[in-house]
C-alpha positions as CSV (number, residue, x, y, z in Angstrom):
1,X,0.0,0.0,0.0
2,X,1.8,3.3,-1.1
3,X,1.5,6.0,1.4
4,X,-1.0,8.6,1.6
5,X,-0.2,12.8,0.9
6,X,-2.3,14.9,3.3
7,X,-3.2,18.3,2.0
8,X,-5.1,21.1,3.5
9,X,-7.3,23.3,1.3
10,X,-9.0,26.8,2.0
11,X,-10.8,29.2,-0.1
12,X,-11.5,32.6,0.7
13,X,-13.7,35.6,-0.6
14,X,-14.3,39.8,0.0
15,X,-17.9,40.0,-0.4
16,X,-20.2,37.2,-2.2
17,X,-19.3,37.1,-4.7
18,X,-16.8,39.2,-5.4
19,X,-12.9,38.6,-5.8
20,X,-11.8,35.4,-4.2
21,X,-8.5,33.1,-3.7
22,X,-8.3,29.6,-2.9
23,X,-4.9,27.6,-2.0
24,X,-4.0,23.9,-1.2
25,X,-0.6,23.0,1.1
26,X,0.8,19.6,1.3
27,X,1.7,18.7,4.7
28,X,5.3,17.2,5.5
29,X,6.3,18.4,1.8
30,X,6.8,22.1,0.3
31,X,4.4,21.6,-2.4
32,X,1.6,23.9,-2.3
33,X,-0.4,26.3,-4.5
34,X,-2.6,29.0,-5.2
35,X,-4.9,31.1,-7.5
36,X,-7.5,33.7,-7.7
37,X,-11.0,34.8,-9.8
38,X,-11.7,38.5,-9.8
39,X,-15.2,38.0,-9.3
40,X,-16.3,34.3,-7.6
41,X,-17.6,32.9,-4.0
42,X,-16.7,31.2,-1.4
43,X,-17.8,28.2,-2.1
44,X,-16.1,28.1,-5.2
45,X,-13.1,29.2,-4.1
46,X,-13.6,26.3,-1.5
47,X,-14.0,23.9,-4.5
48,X,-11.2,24.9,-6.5
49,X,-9.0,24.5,-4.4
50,X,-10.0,20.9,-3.5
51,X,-10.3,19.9,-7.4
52,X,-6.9,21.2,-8.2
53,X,-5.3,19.3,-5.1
54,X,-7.1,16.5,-6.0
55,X,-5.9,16.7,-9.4
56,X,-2.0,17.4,-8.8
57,X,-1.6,14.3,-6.4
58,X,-2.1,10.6,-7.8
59,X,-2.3,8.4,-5.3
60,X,-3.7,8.2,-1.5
61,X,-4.9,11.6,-0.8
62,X,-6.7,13.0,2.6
63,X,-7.9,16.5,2.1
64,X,-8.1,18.2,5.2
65,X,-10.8,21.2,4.9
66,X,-12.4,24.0,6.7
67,X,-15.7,24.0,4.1
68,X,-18.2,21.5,5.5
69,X,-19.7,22.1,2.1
70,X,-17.1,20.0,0.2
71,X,-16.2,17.7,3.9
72,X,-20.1,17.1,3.9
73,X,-20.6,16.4,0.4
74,X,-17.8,13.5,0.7
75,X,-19.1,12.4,3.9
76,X,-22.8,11.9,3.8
77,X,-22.6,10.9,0.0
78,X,-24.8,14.0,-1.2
79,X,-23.1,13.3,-4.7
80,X,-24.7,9.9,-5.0
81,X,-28.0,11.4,-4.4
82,X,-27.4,14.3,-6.8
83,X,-26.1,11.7,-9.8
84,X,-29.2,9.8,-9.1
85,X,-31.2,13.0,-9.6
86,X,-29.6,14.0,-12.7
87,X,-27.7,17.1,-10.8
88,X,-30.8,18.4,-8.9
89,X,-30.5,18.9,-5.0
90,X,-32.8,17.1,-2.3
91,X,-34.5,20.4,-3.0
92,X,-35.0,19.3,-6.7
93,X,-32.8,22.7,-7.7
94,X,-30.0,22.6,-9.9
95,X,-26.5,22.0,-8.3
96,X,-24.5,25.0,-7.3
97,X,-21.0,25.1,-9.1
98,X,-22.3,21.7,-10.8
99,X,-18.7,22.7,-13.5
100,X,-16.6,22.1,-10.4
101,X,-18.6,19.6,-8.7
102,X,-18.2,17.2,-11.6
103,X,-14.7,16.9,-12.3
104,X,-14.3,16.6,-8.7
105,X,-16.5,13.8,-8.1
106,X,-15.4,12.1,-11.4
107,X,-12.0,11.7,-9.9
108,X,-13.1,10.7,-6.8
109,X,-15.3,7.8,-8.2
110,X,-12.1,7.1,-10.5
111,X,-10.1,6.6,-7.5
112,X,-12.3,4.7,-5.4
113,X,-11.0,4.8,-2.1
114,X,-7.9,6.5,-2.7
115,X,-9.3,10.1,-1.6
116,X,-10.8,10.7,1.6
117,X,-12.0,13.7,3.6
118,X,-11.9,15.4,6.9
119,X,-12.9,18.7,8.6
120,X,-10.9,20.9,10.6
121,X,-11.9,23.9,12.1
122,X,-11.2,27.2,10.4
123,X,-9.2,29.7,12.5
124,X,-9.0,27.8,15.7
125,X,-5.0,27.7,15.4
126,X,-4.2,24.2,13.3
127,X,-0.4,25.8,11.6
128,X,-1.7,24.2,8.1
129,X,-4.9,25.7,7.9
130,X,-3.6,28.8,9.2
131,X,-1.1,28.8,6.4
132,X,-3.8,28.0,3.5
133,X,-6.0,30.5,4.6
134,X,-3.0,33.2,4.4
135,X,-2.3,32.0,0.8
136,X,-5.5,32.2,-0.6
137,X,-6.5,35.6,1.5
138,X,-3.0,36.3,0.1
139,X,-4.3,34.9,-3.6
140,X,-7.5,36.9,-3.8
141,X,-5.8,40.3,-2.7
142,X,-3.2,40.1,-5.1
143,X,-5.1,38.1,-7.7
144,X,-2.5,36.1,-8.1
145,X,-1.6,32.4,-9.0
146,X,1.4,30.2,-8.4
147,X,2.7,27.0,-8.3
148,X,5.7,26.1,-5.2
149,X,7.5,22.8,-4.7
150,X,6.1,21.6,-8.5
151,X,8.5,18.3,-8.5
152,X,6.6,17.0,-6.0
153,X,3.3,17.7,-8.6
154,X,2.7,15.1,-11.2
């Protein structure tokens, strides 16, 4: 069993919508990145960063998150209920950010048990979510993108 990379994700957003970062950090490792959208949500943000972790790791990934929207979705399955539904909610509404929830949950179902989830409380003090949240705050000031530690990327 190969071993499993543990990143922590955060996105972040002034106003909502309204300009927006997101940024993912690899933990034991220097890898980490970061982006921005001039005019986006939270939620997106949250999203983003999450897919393009997702994406730049093969393997065994945990994703450690602040965003009990993405934690939650993971956790209690609301994706199978949503594929079953043909993208509508419990609510019978369209999916919100459906273009990031796809890939996102493609990949996971591709990887079948290789990616797993877990909340951590935003601001309380954890070093690596401390450290995300500065980079994407960081990100969506600056509107800025960037890639650090890429060898570690595939």
């Amino acid at each position: 069993m190969s071993a499993t990379t543990t990143v922590y994700t955060d996105g972040a957003c002034s106003g909502n919508p309204g300009p927006g970062g997101w940024a993912w950090a690899m933990v034991d490792g220097d890898a980490r990145a970061y982006g921005s959208d001039g005019h986006t949500t939270n939620q997106r943000m949250e999203l983003t960063a999450v897919l393009d972790a997702v994406l730049s790791f093969p393997g065994r990934l945990h994703v450690m998150s602040d965003s009990a929207y993405v934690v939650n979705c993971f956790r209690d399955r609301w994706w199978k209920g949503w594929l079953e539904r043909g993208w509508r909610n419990s609510k019978r509404q369209e999916v919100a950010n459906r273009d990031l929830w796809e890939p996102l949950i493609r990949e996971y179902r591709g990887r079948s048990g290789e990616i797993t989830f877990d909340w951590v409380k935003g601001h309380s003090g954890d070093p690596m979510n401390d450290l995300v949240d500065e980079l994407a705050v960081r990100a969506m000031r600056e509107q800025t993108s960037g890639r650090e530690g890429a060898s570690r990327l595939r």
